[in-house]
matplotlib code that plots the C-alpha trace (Angstrom):
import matplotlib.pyplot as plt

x = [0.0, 3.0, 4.6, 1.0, 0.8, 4.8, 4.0, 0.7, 2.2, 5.2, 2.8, 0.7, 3.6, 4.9, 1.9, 0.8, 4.6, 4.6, 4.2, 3.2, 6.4, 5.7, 7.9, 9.2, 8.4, 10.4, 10.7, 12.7, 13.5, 15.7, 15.9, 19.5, 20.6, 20.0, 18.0, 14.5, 13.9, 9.7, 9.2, 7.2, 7.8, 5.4, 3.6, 3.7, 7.0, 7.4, 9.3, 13.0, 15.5, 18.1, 21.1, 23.5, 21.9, 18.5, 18.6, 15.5, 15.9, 18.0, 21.3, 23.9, 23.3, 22.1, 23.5, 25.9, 25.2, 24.1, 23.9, 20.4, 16.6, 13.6, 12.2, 8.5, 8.1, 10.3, 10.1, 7.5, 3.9, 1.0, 2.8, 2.2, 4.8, 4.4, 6.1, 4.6, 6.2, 4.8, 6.2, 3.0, 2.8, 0.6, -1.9, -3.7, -2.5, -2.9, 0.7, 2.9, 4.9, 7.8, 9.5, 11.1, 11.0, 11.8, 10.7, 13.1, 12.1]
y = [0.0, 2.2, 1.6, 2.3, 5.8, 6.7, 6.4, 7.7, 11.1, 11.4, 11.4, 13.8, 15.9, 16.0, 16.1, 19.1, 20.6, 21.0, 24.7, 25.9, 27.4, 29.3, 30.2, 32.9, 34.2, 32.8, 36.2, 38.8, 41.3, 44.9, 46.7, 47.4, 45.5, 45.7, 42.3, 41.9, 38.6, 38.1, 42.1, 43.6, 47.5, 50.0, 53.2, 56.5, 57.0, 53.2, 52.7, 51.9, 50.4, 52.5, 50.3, 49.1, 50.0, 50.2, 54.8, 56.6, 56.1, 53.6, 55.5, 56.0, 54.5, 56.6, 54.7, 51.8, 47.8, 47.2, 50.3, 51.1, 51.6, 51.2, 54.4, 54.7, 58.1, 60.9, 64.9, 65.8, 66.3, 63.6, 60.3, 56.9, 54.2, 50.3, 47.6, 43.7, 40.6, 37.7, 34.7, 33.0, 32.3, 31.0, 33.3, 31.7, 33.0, 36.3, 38.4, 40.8, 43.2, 45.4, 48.4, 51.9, 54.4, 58.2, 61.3, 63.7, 66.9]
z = [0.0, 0.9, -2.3, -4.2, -2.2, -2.7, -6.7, -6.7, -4.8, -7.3, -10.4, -8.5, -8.4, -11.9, -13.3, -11.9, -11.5, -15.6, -16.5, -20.0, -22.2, -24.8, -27.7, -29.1, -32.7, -34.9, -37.1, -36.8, -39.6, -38.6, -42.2, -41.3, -44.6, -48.1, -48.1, -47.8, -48.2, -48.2, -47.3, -50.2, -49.9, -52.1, -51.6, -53.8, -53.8, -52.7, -49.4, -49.6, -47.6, -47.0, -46.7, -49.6, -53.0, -52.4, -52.1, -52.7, -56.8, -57.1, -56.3, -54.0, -50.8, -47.2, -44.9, -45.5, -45.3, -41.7, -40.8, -42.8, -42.2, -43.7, -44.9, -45.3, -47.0, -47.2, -45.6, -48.1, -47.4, -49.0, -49.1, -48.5, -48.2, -46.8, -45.9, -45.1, -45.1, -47.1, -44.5, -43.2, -39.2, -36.6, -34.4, -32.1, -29.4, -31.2, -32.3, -30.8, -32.5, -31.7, -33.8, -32.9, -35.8, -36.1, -37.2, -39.6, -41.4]

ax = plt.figure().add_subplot(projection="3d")
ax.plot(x, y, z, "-o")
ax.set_aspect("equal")
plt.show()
């Protein structure tokens, strides 16, 4: 009987000792490169990265590889710029999302 009890109480215990762990999201993007691997930018003017040789038309670099952003409209008045990534994910426990951005002009 004592035996019974001694593995009746261990299973008790690690069965109700488990916790939950949830994962991290598996995606991270910083726009500090010239890639953009499953990122679709556009708007009027599209949005740019501004790393490597993606410049506002297609010329010389702003900042240099790593050291880049992505810029959604420039200091002009009545634009529009986006950026979304085409990578598919789970969201049932809904979706958190982090960024910092700043303001020029």
């Amino acid at each position: 009987m004592n035996r019974h009890l001694h593995y009746f109480v261990l299973f008790a215990f690690f069965s109700l000792a488990g916790s939950t762990a949830y994962a991290q999201f598996p995606y991270f993007e910083s726009f500090r490169t010239s890639s953009r691997n499953g990122i679709i930018l556009g708007g009027e003017p599209s949005a740019f990265l501004t790393a490597g040789g993606n410049s506002a038309n297609g010329g010389t670099p702003i900042d240099k590889e790593g050291d880049g952003y992505l810029r959604l409209t420039n200091a002009t008045q009545n634009q529009k710029g986006y950026a979304y990534s085409t990578s598919s994910f789970p969201s049932v426990r809904g979706l958190k999302v982090e960024f910092e951005y700043y303001i020029y002009g």
